[in-house]
C-alpha positions as CSV (number, residue, x, y, z in Angstrom):
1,X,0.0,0.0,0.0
2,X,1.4,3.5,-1.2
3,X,0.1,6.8,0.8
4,X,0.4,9.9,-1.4
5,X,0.1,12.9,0.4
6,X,-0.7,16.1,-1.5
7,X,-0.8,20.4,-1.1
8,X,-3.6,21.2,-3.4
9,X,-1.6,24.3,-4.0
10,X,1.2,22.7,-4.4
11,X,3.8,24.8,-7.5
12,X,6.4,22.9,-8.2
13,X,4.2,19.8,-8.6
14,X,0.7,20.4,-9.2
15,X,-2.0,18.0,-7.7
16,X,-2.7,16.7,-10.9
17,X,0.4,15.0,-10.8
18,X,-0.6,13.4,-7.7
19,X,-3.6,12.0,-9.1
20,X,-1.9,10.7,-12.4
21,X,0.3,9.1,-10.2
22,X,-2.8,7.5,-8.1
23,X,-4.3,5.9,-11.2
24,X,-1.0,4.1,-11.8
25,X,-0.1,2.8,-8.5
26,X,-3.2,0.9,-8.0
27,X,-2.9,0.1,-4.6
28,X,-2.3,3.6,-3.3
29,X,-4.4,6.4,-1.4
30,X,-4.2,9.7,-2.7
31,X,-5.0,12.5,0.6
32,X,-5.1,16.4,-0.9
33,X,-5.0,18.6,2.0
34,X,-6.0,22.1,1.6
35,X,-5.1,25.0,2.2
36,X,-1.1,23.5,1.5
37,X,1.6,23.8,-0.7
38,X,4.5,21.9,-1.7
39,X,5.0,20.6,1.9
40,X,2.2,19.8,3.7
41,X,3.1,17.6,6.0
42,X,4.7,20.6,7.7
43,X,2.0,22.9,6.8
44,X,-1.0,20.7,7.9
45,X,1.2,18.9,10.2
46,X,-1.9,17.7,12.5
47,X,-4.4,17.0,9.4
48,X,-1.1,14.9,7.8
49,X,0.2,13.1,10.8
50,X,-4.2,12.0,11.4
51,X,-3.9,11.1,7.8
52,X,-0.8,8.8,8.3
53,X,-1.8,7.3,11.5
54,X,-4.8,6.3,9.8
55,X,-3.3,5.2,7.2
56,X,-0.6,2.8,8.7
57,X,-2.6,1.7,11.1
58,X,-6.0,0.1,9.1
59,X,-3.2,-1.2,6.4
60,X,-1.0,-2.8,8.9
């Protein structure tokens, strides 16, 4: 299983690279947290690390 985590704002890779990147990896989650740029694990740090506990702990 694959988390990607995305800034909707994100410039230097726009979210629709994330979700090109979803439709390939077929066993991924794609999470777009908004408002958030190009790092928004430290920019939504409580919304990401929910979204990674989550994550690792219902895949685990």
């Amino acid at each position: 299983p694959i988390l990607l985590v995305w800034g909707r704002h994100d410039k230097s890779i726009p979210v629709d690279h994330g979700q090109q990147m979803h439709k390939i990896l077929k066993s991924s989650h794609l999470e777009i947290l908004d408002p958030a740029g190009h790092c928004p694990n430290y920019e939504q740090s409580e919304k990401f690390n929910q979204v990674a506990t989550c994550f690792l702990t219902s895949e685990m």
